[in-house]
C-alpha positions in Angstrom: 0.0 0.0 0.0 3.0 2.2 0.0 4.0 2.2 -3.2 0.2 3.8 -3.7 0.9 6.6 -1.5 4.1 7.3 -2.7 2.2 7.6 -6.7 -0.4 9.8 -4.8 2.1 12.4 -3.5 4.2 12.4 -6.4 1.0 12.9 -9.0 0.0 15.7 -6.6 3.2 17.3 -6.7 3.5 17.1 -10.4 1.3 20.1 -10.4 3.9 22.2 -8.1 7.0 23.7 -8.7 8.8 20.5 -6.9 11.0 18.8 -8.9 10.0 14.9 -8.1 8.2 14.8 -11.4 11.4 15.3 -13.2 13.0 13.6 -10.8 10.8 10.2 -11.5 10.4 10.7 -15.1 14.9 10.5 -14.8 14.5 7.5 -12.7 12.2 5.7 -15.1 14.6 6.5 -18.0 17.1 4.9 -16.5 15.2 2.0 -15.5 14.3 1.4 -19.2 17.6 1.9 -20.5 19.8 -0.1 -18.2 16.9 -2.7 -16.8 17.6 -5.1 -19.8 20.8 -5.6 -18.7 20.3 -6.6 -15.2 17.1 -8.7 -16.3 14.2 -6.4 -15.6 11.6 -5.6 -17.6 9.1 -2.2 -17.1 5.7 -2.7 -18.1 4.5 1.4 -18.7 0.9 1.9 -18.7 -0.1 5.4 -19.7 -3.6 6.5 -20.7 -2.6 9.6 -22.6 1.5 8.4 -23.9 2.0 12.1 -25.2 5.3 13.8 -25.8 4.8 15.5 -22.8 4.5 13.0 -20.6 6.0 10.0 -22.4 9.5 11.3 -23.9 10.9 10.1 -27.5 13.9 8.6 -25.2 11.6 6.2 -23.3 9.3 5.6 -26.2 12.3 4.4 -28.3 13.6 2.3 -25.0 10.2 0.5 -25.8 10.6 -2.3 -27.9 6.6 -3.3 -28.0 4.0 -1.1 -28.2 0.3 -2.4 -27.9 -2.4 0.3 -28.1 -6.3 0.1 -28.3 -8.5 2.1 -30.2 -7.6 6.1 -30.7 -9.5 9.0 -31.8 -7.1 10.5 -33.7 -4.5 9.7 -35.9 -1.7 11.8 -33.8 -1.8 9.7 -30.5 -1.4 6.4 -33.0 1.5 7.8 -35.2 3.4 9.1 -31.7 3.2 5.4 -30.2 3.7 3.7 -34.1 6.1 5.7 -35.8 6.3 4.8 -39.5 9.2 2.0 -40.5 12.3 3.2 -42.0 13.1 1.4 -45.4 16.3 -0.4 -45.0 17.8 0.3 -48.1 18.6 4.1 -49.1 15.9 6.0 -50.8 17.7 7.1 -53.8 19.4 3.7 -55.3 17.0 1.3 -57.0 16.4 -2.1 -55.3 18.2 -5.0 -57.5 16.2 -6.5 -59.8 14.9 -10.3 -59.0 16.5 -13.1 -61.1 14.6 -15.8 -62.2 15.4 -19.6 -62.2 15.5 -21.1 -66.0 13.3 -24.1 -65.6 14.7 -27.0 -68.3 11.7 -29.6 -69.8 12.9 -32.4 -70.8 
């Protein structure tokens, strides 16, 4: 029941001018990029994940992103950014080669 407590207070003090909202939001960075290594996993659960609240550093620390249904197409292209082609854009891909096929 602690742990709820301690959200409470921090939540409420988000809206001050203390610092534990900057302070947590460091602390949950760094739990995301160095957890992996220890063997820990961090399961975020946000009901608004905007840039605000939800940084580009710890969205890109997330390798799976599962979201429900949206009403607009901002919140869904924050969380799902578009895929990079893996090839550069201004060289053609190589042409496919076919297989001669012998009857006989």
């Amino acid at each position: 029941m602690r742990s709820w407590r301690a959200l409470r207070v921090a939540d409420s003090a988000s809206t001050t001018k203390d610092p534990i909202g900057k302070r947590i939001r460091a602390l949950i960075g760094r739990l995301l990029a160095e957890g992996a290594k220890a063997g820990y996993r961090l399961v975020l659960i946000v009901q608004r994940a905007e840039a605000a609240i939800v940084g580009a550093f710890e969205r890109a620390m997330c390798s799976l992103r599962i979201s429900f249904r949206t009403d607009n197409r901002a919140s869904v292209e924050l969380l799902h950014p578009a895929p990079r082609p893996s090839w550069p854009t201004n060289t053609r891909r190589p042409a496919r080669r076919r297989a001669a096929v012998r009857s006989g």
